[in-house]
N, C-alpha and C positions, 0 to 999 in steps of 0.2 A: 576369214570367218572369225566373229568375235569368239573367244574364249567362252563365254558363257552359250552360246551358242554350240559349239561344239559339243562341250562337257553334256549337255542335252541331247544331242543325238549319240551319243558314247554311254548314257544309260539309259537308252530307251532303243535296247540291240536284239536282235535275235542271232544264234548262232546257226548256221546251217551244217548238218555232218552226214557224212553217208555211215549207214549200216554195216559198218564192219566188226568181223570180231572184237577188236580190242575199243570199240567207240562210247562204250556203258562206260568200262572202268576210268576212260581217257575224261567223257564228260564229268563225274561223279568228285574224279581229283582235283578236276582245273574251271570248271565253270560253277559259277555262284546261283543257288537257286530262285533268283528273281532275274535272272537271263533266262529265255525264251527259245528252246531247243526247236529246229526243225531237223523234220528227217526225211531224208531224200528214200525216191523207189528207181529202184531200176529196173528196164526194159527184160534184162537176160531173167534176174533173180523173182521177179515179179512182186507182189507187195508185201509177201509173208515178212521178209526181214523188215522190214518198215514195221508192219504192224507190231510186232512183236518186239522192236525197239522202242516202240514210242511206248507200248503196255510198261516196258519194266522202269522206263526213267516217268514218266507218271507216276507209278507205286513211288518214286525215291521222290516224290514232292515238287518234279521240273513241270512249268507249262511249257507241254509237249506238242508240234503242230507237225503230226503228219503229212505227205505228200502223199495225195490220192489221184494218181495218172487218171486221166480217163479210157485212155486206150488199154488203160491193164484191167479193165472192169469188163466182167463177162457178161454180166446182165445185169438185171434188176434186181434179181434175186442176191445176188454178191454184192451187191450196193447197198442193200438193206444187211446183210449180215457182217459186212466192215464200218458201218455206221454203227451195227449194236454192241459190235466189240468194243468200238473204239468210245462209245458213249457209255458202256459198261466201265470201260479204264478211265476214266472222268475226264476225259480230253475233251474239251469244248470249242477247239480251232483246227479248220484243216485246212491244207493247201491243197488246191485242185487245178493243175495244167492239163491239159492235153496229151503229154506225156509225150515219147517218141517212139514207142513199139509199132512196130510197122510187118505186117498187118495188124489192128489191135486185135486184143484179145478176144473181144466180144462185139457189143453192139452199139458202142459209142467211141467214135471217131473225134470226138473233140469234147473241150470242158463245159460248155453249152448247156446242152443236153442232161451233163449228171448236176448240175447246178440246176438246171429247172426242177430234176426228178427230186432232189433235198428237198426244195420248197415244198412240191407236192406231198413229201414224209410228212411236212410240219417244222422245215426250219431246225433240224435236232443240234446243231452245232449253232453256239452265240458268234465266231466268226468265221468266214469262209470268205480267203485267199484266194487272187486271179494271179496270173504273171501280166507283167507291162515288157515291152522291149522298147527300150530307149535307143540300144542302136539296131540295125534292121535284123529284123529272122533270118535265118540262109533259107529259108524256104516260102516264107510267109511276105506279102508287100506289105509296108508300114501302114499304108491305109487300112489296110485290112485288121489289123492288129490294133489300133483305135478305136478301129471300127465295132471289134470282136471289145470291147473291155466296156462300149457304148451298151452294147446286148446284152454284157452280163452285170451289169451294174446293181439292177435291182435284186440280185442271186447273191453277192457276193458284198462285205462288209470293207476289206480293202486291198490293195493292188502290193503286187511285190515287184519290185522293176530287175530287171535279169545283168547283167554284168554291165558295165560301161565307164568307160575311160576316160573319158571327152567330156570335159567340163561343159565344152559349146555343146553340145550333142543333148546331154542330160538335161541342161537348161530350159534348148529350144523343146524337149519332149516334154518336159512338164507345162510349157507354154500350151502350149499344143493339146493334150486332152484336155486340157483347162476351159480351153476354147472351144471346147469339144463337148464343155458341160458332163465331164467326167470329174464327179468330186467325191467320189471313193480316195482317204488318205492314203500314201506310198508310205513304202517301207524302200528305203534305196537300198538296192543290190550293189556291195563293195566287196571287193575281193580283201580279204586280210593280210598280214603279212606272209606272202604264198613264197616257199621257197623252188623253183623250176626243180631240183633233183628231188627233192622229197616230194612233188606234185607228180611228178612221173612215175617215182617209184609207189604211191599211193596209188594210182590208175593202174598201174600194172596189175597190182596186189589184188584190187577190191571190183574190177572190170568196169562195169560201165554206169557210174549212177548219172544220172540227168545232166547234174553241174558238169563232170567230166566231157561226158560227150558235149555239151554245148564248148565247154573251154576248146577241146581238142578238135575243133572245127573251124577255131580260130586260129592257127599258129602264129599271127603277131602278137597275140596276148604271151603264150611262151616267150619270145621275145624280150617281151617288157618286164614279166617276173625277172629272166637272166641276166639281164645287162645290169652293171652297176651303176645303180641309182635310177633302176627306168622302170621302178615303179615301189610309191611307196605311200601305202591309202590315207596316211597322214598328210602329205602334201596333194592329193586327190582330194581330202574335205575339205583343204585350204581354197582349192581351187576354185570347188562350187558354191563358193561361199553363199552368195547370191540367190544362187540356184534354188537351194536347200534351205533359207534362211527366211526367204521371201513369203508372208503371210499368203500369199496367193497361189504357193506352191503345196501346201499341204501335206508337207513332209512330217511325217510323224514316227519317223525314226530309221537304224541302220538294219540291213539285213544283211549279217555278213557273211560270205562263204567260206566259210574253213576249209574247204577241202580235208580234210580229220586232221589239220593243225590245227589241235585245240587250244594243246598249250601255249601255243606260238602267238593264239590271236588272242588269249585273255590277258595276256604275257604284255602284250602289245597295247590292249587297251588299257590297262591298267597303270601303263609306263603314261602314258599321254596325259588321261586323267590327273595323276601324278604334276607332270610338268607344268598341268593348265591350273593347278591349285583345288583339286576334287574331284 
């Protein structure tokens, strides 16, 4: 990947962080406020902690982009009242997966659905996030998942792609809904510099936010954080150069997951930046 290229998609990042005690003070020290905070919900804790993160780093100036499961949404009526909070705190982007609580909570089974039910409010959020899986769902068939990003297109402003290692992989998936006439811009989902013991010991600590359980369904991605040199998201954008670079790919920037190494990924990108001359 050219250097100018890169340095491009290195400031045009979102951070992704789970809701933990210590995740206000961790973003506030080490993230720059034209970095783009997302905050994950989890299935056990439900959305309060989300909400109520994304409210206080709003107030401190961050564009803040919640993650609103659809399976943690009880009705309608809760859909309309974490809209008015969250449009109260002047959030104007949310992320809406499907989520993974099982049974959900309420009355919508997938992201579909609360995506239609926005439009019908009137659209209150200027953007609204889908997930992409460039590599396959453990549960879901890829077609499906194309298919599913086909449906929500006219709901939804632009796609976030979920983990993925595989420079071929990423490539051919951008090919692929492209073909598909899916021209909603991606946000690539990169893992940061993730350390295997501090990612463990963060899953322990904070239970189950989204990112975790998808990682920990993976165990070769563990793997790849551990071993030395088997994985390092630096030589990952190197890889997809093409991929990512390619006018016809629509790559419109990083979405990285921290796993609550905040420090570790600002640390990180800033070293890079650094070396590529800005």
């Amino acid at each position: 990947m050219s250097a100018t290229g890169l340095r491009a998609l290195l400031r045009s990042v979102r951070y992704e962080v789970l809701p933990a005690k210590a995740t206000e003070d961790k973003v506030l020290a080490h993230v720059p406020r034209d970095v783009v905070v997302t905050v994950t919900a989890s299935p056990v804790k439900g959305l309060e902690p989300t909400l109520d993160l994304a409210t206080r780093l709003a107030a401190h100036g961050y564009r803040v982009v919640p993650h609103v499961p659809a399976r943690l949404l009880r009705d309608d009526v809760h859909l309309k009242e974490v809209t008015g909070r969250l449009r109260e705190a002047g959030v104007d982007d949310v992320f809406v997966p499907a989520g993974d609580s099982d049974p959900p909570a309420g009355v919508y089974d997938g992201a579909l659905p609360v995506l239609r039910r926005l439009s019908e409010l009137g659209s209150p959020f200027a953007r609204v996030g889908v997930t992409g899986y460039p590599e396959s769902h453990p549960l879901i068939h890829d077609d499906v998942t194309v298919q599913a990003m086909w449906d929500k297109r006219e709901h939804a402003t632009y796609i976030v792609s979920n983990l993925c290692f595989d420079p071929r992989v990423l490539g051919e998936w951008l090919v692929r809904i492209r073909r598909r006439d899916i021209t909603l811009p991606v946000h690539v989902g990169v893992a940061g510099p993730v350390q295997r013991a501090k990612l463990l010991a963060m899953a322990t600590k904070i239970g189950v936010g989204e990112s975790t359980r998808f990682l920990t369904k993976h165990a070769s991605w563990f793997a790849r954080f551990a071993a030395p040199g088997g994985y390092a998201p630096e030589r990952l954008l190197t890889r997809t150069a093409k991929a990512l670079t390619a006018p016809s790919a629509g790559v419109s920037g990083l979405h990285l997951f921290t796993f609550n190494q905040i420090a570790e990924t600002e640390r990180w990108r800033c070293a890079v930046l650094d070396r590529l001359g800005g």
